[in-house]
N, C-alpha and C positions, 0 to 999 in steps of 0.2 A: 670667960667667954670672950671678953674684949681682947683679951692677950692672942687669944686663939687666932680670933681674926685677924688680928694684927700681922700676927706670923704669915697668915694665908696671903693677905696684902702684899708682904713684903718678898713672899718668891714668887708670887705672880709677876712684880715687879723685876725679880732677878731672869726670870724666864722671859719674859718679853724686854730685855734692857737695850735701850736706844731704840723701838720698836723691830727688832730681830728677833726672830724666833727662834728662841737657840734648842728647844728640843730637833730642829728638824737636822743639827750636826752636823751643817754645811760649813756654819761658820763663813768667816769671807774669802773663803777660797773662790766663789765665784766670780768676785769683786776684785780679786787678783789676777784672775784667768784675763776679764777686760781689760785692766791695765796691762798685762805681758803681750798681750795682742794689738793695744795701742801702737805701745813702744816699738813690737816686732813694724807694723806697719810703717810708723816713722824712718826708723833704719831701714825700710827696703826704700824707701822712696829716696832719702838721703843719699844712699849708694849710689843709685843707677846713674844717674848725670858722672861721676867719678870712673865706674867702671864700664861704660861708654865710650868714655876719652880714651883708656885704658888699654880697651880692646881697638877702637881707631888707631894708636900710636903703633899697637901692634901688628894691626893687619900691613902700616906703611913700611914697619922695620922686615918682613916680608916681601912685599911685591906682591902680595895677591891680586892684583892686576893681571899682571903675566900673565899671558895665556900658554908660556911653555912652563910652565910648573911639572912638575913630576907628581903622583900620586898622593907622597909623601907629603908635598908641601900642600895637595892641595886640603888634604884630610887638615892639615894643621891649622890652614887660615878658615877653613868649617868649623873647625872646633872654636876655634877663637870666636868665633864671629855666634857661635853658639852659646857661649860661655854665660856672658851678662845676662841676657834675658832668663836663663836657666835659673841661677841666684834670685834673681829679681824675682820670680815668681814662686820661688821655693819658700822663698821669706815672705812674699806676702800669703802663699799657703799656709804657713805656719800662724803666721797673724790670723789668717780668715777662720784655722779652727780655733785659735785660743778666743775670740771672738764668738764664733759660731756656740763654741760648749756654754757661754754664758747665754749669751740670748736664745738658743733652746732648751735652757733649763737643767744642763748640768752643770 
């Protein structure tokens, strides 16, 4: 009788280990998901001041100034000038779900 208990002890014990519950087979995948979303966050912040500059050195190595640009150039220095902030918010989208799926419980 006492062995029996014992036993029942000891994988209650394995099923609740470190207070996780490992029947529910998430494991720490969600615990991973918030630190991949940390990170992502960090690198998009890190970037933008670099790719900023980036896109300033490029708009001066153009002339987007000009007002006699041609169509071509002008699409070019829009896109430029598009560019950074497009990154920047992709990356932090991507933070905001890996983020989001832990704190709503995926």
């Amino acid at each position: 009788m006492e062995k029996e208990e014992r036993l029942n002890q000891l994988e209650k014990i394995k099923i609740n280990y470190g207070g996780y519950n490992m029947k529910n087979k998430k494991g720490q995948f969600p615990f991973f998901l918030f630190m991949i979303g940390i990170i992502i966050f960090i690198i998009a912040f890190s970037l933008a001041s670099p790719l900023i500059k980036s896109s300033n050195t490029a708009r001066a190595g153009m002339d987007c100034n000009n007002e006699s640009l041609s169509t071509g150039q002008k699409i070019s220095c829009t896109t430029t000038d598009m560019v950074a902030p497009f990154i920047i918010s992709v990356l932090l989208g991507f933070g905001g779900i890996a983020l989001g799926s832990k704190l709503l419980g995926g």
